[in-house]
C-alpha positions as CSV (number, residue, x, y, z in Angstrom):
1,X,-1.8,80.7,257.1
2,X,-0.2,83.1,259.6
3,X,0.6,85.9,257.0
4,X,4.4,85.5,257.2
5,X,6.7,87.1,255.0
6,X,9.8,85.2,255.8
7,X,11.1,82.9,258.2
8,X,14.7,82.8,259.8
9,X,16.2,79.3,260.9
10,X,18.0,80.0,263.9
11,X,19.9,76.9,264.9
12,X,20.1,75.7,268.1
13,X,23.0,73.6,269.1
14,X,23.9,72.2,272.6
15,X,26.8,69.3,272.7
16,X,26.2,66.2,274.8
17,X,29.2,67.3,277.3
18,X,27.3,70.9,277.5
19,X,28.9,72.8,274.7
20,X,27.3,75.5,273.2
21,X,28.4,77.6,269.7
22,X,29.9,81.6,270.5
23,X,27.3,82.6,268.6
24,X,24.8,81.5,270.8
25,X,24.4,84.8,272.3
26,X,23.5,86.3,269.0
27,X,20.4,83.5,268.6
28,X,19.1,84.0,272.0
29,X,19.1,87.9,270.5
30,X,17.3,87.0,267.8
31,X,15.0,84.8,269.9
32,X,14.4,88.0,271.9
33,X,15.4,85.2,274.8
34,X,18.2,86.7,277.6
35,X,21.7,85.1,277.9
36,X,20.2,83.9,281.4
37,X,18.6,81.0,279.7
38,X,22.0,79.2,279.1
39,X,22.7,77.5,281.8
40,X,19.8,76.0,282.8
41,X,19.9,74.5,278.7
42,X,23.2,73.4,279.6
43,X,22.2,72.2,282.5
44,X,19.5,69.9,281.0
45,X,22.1,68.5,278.5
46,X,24.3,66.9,281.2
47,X,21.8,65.8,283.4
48,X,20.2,64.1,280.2
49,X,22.7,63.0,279.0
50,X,24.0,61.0,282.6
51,X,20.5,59.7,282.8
52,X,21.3,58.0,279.5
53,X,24.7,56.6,280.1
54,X,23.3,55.4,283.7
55,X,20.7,53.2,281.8
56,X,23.1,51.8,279.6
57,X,25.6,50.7,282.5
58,X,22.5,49.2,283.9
59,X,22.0,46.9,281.4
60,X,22.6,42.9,282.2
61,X,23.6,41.1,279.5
């Protein structure tokens, strides 16, 4: 379909608390993506993650 020889899985892994793997930097590499790009992924993580445990406190039961 797009005339690929191979594929590479390149995983990427970002804890709830903002945690990322050391070889992170080596992905972004192979992603041709600059180390810049971290924080604003880590940044996204906590600010998801506080949306979520907001909505849960929220709750009535």
């Amino acid at each position: 379909m797009w005339r690929m020889k191979s594929t590479t899985i390149i995983p990427i892994v970002v804890s709830v608390n903002g945690l990322i793997a050391k070889s992170f930097d080596q992905h972004l590499k192979k992603l041709s993506l600059n180390s810049w790009i971290k924080d604003p992924i880590q940044k996204a993580v906590i600010l998801e993650t506080a949306r979520i445990v907001r909505r849960f406190l929220s709750l009535q039961p």
